[in-house]
C-alpha positions in Angstrom: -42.7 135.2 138.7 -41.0 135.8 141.9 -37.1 136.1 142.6 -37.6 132.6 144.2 -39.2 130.7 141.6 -37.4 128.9 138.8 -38.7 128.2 135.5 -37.8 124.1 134.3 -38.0 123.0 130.8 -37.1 119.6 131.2 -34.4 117.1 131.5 -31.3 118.0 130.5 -29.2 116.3 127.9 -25.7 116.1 128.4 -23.9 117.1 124.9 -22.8 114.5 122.8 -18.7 113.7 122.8 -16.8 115.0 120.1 -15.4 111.6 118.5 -11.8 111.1 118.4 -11.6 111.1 114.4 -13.1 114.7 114.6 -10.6 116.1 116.9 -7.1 117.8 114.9 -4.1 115.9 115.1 -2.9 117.2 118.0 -5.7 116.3 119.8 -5.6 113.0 118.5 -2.2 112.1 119.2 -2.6 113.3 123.0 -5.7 110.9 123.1 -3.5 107.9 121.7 -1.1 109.0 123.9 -3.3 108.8 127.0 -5.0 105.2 125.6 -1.3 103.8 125.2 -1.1 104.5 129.2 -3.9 103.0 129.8 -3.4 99.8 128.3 0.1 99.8 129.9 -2.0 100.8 133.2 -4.1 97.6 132.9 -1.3 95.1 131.4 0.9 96.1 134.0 -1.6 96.7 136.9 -4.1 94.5 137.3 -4.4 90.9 138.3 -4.9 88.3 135.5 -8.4 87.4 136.6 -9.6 91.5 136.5 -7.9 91.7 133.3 -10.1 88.5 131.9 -12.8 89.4 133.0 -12.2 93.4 131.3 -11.8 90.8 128.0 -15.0 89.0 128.5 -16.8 92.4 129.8 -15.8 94.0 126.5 -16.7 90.7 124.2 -20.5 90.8 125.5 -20.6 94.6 124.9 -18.8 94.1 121.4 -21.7 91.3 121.0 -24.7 93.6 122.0 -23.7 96.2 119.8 -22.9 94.2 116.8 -26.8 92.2 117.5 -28.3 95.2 117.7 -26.6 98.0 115.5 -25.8 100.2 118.8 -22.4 101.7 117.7 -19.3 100.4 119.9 -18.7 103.9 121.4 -22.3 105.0 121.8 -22.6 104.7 125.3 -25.6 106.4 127.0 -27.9 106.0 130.1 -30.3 104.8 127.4 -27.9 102.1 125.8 -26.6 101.4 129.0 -30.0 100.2 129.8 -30.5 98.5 127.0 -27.7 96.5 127.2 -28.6 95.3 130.8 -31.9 94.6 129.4 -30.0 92.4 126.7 -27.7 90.7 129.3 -30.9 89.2 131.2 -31.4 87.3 128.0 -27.8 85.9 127.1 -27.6 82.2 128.7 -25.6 82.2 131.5 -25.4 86.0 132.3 -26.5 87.7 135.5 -26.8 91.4 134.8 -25.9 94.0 138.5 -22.8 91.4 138.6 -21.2 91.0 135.3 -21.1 87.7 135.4 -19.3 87.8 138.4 -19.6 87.7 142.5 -20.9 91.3 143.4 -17.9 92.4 145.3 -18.5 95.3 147.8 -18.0 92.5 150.8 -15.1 95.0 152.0 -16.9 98.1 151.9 -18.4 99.7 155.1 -22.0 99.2 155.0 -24.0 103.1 153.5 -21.7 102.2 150.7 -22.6 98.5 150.3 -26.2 99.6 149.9 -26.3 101.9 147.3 -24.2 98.2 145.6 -26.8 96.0 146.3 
């Protein structure tokens, strides 16, 4: 092997997130710490209508997981998938909008494509 070739042994996998209930107490009260601005971020931030539709976003995600055993906070490329996949089949849904117009109608256009 030469100085310019590069061995590759696959995809990588990103490592898993500690959980909050493993971190020490420190560590947990900074994360409640930082959720508690968050919520105060959103409550006090956003529109009404954003806010809704965070609610109803978080309802069909609640929903998937509880159909299909996917714990609430295992979000991966692969679940995230899956869960689009799921969407198609809810009545009423349209997955790539959340149920929702698509938006993007004010951005300049190379960024409206990578949207669409």
């Amino acid at each position: 092997m030469t100085d310019r070739q590069v061995t590759v042994s696959g995809p990588a996998r990103p490592a898993t997130p500690a959980r909050p209930e493993t971190c020490d107490a420190a560590t947990r009260a900074a994360l409640e710490h930082i959720d508690g601005q968050a919520v105060r971020a959103v409550a006090d931030g956003r529109p009404e209508r954003t806010r809704t539709s965070y609610a109803q976003d978080w309802a069909s995600w609640s929903k998937f997981c509880a159909e299909t055993g996917v714990p609430l906070l295992a979000l991966t490329s692969g679940t995230l998938v899956m869960f689009v996949e799921w969407l198609w089949t809810q009545p009423g849904a349209k997955p790539g909008t959340g149920g929702r117009g698509r938006g993007g109608e004010n951005m300049p256009d190379e960024q409206r494509v990578l949207c669409a």
